[in-house]
Every structure is written in structure tokens, then in C-alpha cells.
N, CA, C and O atoms as a MOPAC input file, in Angstrom:
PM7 MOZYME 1SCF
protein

 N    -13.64800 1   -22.87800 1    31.78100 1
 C    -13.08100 1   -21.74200 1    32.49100 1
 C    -13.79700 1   -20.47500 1    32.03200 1
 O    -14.21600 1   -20.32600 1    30.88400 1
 N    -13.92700 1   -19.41000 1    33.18700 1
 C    -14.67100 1   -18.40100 1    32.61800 1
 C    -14.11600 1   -17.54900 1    32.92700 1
 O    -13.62600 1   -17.63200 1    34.05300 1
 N    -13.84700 1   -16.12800 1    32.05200 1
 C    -13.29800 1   -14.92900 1    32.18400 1
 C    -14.14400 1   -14.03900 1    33.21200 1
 O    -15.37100 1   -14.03700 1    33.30500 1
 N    -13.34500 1   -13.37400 1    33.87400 1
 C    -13.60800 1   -12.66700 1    34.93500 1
 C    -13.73800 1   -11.18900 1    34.77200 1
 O    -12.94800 1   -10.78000 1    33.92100 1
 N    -14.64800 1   -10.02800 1    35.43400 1
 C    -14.79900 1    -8.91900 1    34.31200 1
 C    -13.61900 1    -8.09000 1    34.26700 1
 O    -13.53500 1    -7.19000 1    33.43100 1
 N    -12.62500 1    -8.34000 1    35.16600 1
 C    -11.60200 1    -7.74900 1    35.30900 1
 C    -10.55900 1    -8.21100 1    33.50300 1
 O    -10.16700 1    -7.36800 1    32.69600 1
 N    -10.39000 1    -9.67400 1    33.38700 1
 C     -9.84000 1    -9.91500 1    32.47700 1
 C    -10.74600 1    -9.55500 1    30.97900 1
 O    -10.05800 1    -9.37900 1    29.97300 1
 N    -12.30200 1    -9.44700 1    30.84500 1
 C    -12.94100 1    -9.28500 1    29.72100 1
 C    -12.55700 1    -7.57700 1    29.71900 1
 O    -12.33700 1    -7.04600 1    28.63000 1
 N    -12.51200 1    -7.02200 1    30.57900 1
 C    -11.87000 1    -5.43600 1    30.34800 1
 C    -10.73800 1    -5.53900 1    29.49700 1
 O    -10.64600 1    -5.29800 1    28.29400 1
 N     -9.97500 1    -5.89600 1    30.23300 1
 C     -8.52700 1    -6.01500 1    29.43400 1
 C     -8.14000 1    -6.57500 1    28.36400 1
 O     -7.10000 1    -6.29900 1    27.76500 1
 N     -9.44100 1    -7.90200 1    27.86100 1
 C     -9.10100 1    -7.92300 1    26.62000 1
 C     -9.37300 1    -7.14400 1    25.28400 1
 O     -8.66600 1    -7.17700 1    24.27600 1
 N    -10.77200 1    -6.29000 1    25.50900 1
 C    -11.43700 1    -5.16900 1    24.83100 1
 C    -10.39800 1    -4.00400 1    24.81300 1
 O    -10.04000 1    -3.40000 1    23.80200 1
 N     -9.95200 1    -3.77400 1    26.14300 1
 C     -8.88400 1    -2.47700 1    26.27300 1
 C     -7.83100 1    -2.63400 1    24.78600 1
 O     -7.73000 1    -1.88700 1    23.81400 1
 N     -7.11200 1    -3.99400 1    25.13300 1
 C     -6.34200 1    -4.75900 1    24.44800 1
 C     -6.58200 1    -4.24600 1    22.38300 1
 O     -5.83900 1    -3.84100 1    21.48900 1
 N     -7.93300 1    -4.57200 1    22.51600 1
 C     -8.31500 1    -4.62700 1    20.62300 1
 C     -8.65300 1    -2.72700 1    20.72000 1
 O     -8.93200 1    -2.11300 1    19.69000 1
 N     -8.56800 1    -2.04100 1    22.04100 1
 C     -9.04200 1    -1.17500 1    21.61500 1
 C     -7.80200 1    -0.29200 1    21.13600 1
 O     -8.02700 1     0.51100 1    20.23100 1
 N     -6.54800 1    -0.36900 1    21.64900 1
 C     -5.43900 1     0.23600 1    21.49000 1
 C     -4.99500 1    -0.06400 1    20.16500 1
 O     -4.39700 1     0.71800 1    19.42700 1
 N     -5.44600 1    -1.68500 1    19.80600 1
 C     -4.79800 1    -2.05200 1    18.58200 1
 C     -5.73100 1    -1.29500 1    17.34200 1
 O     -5.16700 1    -1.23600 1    16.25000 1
 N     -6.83500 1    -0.83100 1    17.41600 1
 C     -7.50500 1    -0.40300 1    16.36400 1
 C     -7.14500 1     0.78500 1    16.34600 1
 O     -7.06600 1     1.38700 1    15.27500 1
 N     -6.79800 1     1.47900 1    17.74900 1
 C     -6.16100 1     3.06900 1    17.32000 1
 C     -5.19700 1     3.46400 1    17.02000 1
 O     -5.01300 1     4.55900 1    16.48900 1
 N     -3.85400 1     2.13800 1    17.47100 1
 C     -2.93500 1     2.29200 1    16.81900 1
 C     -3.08600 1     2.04300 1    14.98700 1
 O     -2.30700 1     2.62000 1    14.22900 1
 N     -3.92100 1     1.34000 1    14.59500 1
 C     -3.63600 1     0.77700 1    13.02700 1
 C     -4.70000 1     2.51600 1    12.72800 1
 O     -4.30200 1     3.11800 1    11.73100 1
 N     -5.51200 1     2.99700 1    13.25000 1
 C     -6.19700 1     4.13100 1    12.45500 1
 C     -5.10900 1     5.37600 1    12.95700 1
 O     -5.51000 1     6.45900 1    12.53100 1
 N     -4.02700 1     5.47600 1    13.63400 1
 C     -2.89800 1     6.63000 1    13.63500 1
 C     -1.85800 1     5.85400 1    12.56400 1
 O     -1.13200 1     6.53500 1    11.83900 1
 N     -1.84800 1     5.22800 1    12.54100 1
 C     -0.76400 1     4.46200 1    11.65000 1
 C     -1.13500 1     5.04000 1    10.03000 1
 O     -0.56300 1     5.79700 1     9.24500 1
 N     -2.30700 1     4.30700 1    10.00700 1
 C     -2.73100 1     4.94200 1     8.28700 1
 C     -2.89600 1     5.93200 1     8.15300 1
 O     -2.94200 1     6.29100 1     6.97600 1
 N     -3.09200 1     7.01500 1     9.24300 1
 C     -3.28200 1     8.56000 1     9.35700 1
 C     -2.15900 1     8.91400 1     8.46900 1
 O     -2.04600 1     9.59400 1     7.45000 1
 N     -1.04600 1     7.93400 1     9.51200 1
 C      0.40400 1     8.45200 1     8.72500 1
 C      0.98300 1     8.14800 1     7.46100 1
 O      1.66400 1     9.01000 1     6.90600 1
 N      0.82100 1     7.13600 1     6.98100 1
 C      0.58800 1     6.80000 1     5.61500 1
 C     -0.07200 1     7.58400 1     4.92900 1
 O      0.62600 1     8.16000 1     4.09500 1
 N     -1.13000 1     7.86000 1     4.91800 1
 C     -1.87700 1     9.19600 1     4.21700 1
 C     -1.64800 1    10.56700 1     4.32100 1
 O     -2.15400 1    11.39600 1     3.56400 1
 N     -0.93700 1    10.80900 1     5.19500 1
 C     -0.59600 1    12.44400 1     4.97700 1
 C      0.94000 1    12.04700 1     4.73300 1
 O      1.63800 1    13.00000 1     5.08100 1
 N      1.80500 1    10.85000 1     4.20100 1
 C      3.08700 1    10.74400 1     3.66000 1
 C      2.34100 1    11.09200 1     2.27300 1
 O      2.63600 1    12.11800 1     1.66100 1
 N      1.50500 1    10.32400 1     1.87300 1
 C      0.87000 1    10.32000 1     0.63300 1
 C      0.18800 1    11.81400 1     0.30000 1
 O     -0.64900 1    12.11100 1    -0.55300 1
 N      0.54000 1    12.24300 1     0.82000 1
 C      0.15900 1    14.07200 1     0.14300 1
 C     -1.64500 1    14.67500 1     0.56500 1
 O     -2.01700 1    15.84500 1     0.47400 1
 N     -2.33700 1    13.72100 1     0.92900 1
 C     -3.48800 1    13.68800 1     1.51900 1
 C     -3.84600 1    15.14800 1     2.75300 1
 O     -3.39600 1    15.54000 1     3.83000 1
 N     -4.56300 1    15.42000 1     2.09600 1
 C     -5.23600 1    16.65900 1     3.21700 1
 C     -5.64800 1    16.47600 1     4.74300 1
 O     -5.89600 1    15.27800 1     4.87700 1
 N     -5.81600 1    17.08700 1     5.85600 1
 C     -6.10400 1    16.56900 1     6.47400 1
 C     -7.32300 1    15.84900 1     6.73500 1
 O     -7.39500 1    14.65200 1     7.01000 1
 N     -8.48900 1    16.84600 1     6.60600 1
 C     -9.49300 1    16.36600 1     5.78500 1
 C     -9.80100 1    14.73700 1     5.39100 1
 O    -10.45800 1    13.88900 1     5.99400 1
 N     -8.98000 1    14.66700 1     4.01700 1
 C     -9.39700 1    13.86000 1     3.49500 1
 C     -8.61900 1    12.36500 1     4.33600 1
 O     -9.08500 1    11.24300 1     4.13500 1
 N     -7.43800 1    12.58700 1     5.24000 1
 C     -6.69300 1    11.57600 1     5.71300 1
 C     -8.22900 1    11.04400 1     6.89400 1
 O     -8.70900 1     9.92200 1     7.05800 1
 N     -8.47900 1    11.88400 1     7.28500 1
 C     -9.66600 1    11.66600 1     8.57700 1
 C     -9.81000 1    10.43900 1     8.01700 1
 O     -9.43500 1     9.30600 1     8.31800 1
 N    -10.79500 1    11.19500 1     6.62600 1
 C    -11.82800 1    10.32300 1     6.19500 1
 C    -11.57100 1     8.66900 1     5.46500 1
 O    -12.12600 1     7.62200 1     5.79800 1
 N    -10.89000 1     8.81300 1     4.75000 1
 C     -9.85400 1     7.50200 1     4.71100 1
 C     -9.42800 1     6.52500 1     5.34200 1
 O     -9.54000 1     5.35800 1     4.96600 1
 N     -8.73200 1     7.01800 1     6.68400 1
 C     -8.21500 1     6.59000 1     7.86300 1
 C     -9.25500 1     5.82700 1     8.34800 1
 O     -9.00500 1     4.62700 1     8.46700 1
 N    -10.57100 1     6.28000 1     8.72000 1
 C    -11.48200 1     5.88900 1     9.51800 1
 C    -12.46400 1     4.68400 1     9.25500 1
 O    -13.11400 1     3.96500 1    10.01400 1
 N    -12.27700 1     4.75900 1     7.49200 1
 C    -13.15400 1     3.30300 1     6.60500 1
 C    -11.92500 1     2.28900 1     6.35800 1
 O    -10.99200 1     2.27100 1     5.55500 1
 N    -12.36700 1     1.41100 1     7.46400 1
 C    -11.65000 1     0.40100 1     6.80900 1
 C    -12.27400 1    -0.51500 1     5.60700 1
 O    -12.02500 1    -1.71900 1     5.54300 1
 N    -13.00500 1     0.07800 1     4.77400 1
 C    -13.48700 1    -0.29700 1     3.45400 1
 C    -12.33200 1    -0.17500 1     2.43100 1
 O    -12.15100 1    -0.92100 1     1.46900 1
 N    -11.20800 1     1.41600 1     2.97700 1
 C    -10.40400 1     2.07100 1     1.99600 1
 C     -9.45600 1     1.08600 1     1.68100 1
 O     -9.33600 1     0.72700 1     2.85200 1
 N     -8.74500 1     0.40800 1     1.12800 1
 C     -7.60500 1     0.04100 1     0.54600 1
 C     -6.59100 1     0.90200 1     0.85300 1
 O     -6.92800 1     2.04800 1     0.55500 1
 N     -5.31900 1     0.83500 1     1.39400 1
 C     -4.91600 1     2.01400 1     2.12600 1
 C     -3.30700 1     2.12800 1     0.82100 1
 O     -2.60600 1     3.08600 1     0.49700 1
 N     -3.28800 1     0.62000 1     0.39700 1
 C     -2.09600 1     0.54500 1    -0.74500 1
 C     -2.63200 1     1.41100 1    -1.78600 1
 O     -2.06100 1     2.45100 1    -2.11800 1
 N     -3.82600 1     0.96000 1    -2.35900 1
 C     -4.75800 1     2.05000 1    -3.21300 1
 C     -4.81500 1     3.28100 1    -3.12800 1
 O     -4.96700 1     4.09800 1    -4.03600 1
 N     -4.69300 1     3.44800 1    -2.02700 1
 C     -4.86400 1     4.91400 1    -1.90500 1
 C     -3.20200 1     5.66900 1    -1.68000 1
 O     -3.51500 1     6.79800 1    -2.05900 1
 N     -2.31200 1     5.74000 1    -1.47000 1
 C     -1.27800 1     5.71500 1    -1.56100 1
 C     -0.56100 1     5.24500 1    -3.04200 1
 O      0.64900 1     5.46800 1    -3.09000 1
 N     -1.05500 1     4.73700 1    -4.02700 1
 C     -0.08400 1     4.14700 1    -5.18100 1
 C     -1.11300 1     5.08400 1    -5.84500 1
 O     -0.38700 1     6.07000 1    -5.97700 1
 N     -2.08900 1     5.38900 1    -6.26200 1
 C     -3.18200 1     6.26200 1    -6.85500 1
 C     -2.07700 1     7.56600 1    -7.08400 1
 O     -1.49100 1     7.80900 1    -8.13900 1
 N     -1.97300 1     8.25400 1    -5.92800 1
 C     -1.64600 1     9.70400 1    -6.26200 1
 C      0.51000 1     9.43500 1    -6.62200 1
 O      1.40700 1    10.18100 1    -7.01400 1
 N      0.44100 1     8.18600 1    -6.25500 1
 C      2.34100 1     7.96500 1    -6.82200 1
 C      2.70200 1     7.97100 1    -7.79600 1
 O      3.83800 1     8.28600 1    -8.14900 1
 N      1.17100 1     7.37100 1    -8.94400 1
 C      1.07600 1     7.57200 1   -10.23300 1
 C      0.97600 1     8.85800 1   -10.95800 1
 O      1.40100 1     9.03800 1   -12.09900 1
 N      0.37200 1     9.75800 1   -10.20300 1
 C     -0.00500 1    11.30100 1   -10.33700 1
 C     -1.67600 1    10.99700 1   -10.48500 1
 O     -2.13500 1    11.76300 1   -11.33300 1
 N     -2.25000 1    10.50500 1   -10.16800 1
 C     -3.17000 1    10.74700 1    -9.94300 1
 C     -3.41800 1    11.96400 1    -8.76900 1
 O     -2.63000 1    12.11200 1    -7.83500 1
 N     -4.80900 1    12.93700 1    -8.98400 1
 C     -4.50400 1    13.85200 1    -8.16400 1
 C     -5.85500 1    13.84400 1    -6.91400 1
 O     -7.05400 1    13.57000 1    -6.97100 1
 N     -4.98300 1    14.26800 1    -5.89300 1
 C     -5.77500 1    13.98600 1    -4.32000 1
 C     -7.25400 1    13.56200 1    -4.83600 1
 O     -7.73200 1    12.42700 1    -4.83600 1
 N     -7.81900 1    14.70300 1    -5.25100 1
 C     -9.36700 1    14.93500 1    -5.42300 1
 C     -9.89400 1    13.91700 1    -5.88700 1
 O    -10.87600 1    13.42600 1    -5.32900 1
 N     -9.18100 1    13.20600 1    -7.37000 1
 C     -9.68400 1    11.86700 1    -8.00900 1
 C     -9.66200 1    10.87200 1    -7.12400 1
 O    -10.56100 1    10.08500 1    -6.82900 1
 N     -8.45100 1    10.97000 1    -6.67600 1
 C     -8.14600 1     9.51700 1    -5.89100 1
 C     -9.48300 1     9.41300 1    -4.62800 1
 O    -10.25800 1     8.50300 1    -4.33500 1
 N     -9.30600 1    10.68700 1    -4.14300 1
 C    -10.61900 1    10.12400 1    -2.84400 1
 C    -12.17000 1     9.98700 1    -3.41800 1
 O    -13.14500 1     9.55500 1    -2.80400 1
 N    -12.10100 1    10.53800 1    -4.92600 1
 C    -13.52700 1    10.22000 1    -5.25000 1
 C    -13.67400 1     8.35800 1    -5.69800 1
 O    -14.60000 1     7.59000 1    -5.44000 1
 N    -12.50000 1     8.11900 1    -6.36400 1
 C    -12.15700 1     6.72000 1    -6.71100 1
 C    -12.44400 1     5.72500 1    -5.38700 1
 O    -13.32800 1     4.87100 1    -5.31800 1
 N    -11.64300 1     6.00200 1    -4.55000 1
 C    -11.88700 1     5.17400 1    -3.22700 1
 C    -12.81700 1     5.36300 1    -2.24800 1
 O    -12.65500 1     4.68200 1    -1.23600 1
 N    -13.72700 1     6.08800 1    -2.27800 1
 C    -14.95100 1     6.43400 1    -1.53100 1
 C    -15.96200 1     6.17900 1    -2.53300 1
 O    -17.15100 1     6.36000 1    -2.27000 1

């Protein structure tokens, strides 16, 4: 069976909503976490970041500046 371009749209559409929902999602997680805006961008956008890491970092008192040099 072969997908039709109507359905290969919709499944891309599909992963595309889901990746912008999970990069507004951690937006929000990171500016709960005291994060600048700035620095939430930048965070938000690598999914390299550890997003628990980055959030338990500054819960400890670690402060903004360390933490994004730590995780970047």
C-alpha cells in the first residue's frame, strides 16, 4: 500500500505540531525554572539539553548563568 501526498502531508503536519508543542512545553518549564528569556530560547531549542538538568540545577541554587554554561 502506498501513501498518497495528501496523507504524507498530514503525517509530517502531524510530527510537526508535536515538536512545537514539546519546544512550547519546555519553554514553559524553563521560564517556571527562573530562566531568562534569552536563555529559555536557547535551551528550549537543543534537544541535546536535559531539560530535568536544567530545572533541578538552579532548585539546588545553582545560579542561571552557571547552569546554562554547565548545559551548553
Amino acid at each position: 500500500m502506498s501513501l498518497t501526498t495528501a496523507q504524507i502531508e498530514s503525517i509530517n503536519d502531524a510530527a510537526e505540531n508535536e515538536k512545537d508543542r514539546v519546544f512550547f512545553w519546555r519553554c514553559d518549564e524553563l521560564r517556571r525554572a527562573g530562566y531568562s528569556f534569552r536563555d529559555v530560547l536557547l535551551l528550549a531549542i537543543s534537544d541535546d539539553v536535559d531539560l530535568h538538568l536544567a530545572i533541578d540545577l538552579p532548585a539546588r541554587g545553582c545560579p542561571h548563568d552557571t547552569a546554562l554554561r554547565i548545559l551548553a
